[in-house]
C-alpha positions in Angstrom: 72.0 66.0 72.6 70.2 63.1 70.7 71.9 61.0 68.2 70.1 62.2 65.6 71.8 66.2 66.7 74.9 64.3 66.6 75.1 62.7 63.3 73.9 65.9 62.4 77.0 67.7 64.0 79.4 64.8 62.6 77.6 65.7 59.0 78.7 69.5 59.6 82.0 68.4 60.6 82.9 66.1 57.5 81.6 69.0 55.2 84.3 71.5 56.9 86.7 68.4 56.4 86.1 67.6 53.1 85.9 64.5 53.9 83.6 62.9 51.1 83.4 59.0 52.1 82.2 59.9 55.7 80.0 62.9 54.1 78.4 60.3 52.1 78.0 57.4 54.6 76.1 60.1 57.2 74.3 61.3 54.3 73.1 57.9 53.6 71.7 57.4 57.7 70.6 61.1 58.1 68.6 59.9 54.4 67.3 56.9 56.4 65.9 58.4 59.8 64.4 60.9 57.8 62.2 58.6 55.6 61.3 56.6 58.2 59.8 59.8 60.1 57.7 61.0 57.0 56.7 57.1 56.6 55.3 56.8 60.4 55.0 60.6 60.9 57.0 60.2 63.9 60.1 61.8 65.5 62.6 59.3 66.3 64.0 58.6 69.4 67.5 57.6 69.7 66.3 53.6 69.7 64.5 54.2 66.8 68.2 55.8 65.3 70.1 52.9 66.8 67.7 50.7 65.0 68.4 52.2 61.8 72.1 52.2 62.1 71.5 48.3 63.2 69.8 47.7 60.2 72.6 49.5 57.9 75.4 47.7 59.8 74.1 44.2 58.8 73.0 45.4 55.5 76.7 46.4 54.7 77.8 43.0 56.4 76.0 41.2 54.0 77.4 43.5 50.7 80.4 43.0 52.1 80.2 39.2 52.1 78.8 38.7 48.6 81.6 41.4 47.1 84.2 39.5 49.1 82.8 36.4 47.4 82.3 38.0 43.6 85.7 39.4 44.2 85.1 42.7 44.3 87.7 44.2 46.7 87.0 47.7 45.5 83.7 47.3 46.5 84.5 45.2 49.8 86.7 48.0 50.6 84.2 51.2 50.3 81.3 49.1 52.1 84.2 48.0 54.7 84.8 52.1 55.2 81.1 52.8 55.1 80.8 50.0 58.2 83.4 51.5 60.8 81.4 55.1 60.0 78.2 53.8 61.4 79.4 51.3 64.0 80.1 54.6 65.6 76.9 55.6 66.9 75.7 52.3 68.7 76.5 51.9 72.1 78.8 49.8 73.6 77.5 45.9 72.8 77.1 43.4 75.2 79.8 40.4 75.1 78.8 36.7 74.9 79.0 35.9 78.5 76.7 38.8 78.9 74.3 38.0 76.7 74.2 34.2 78.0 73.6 35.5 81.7 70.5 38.2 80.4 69.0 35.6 78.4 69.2 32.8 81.0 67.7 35.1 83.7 64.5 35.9 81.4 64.5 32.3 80.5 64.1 31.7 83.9 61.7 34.9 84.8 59.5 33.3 81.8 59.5 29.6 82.9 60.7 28.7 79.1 61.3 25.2 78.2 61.7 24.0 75.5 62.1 24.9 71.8 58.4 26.0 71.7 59.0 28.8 74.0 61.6 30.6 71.4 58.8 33.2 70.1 58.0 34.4 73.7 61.5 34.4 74.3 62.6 36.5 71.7 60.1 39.3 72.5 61.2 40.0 75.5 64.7 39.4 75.2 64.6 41.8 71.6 62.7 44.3 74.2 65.8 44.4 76.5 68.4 44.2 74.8 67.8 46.2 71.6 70.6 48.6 70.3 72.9 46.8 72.7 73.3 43.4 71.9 74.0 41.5 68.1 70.9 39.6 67.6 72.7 37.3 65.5 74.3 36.4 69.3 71.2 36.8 71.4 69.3 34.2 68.9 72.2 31.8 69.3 71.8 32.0 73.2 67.8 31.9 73.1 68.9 28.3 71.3 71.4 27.5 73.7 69.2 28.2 77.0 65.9 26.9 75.7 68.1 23.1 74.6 69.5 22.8 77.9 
């Protein structure tokens, strides 16, 4: 089963349930893989999904941030409900020693040095890792190797 059948599934499910935040928080990603099919005419694979769900994570992050700033707990609180929903369907995440070791071995593999080399970096570490690292943490690390 894909991930797109099985946000599809957990839709169903929360419909039976009743259960309106989750209803609406699927609706919202279901609503997002499907424009971004009829925009590329594609059918997504489950990196594709993974990337979406990436992209809605650090979206609500950010919401959540500003609210939290503006003072807005009501608001802090749905986007807060809306995150746990989607951080549901990516895989498990790398940890930070993890991420150090990947990125020093293509460092290496690459012959990188310097701060110069971050582009070429990046591509192939974003290649690699996608869906199963933050790359908040994997841009840090990129830093980190290439200052060394």
């Amino acid at each position: 089963m894909t991930l797109k059948d099985q946000i599809t599934e957990d839709m169903k499910t929360a419909m039976r349930a009743k259960d309106t935040a989750r209803l609406g928080t699927i609706r919202l990603l279901l609503s997002a893989c499907k424009q971004k099919e009829v925009d590329e005419r594609v059918t997504l694979s489950d990196a594709d999904v993974v990337a979406i769900v990436d992209k809605m994570i650090k979206q609500r992050k950010d919401s959540i941030a500003q609210f939290t700033a503006a003072g807005r707990t009501d608001l802090v609180d749905q986007e807060s409900a809306e995150l746990v929903v989607l951080d549901a369907y990516l895989p498990q995440r790398l940890g930070a020693d993890e991420i150090d070791a990947a990125v020093r071995a293509i460092v290496a593999e690459l012959g990188a040095s310097g701060p110069g080399d971050m582009g070429k970096v990046m591509g192939t570490v974003k290649q690699r890792l996608a869906g199963n690292a933050d790359m908040g943490l994997v841009s840090a690390a990129v830093k980190r190797a290439l200052t060394q």
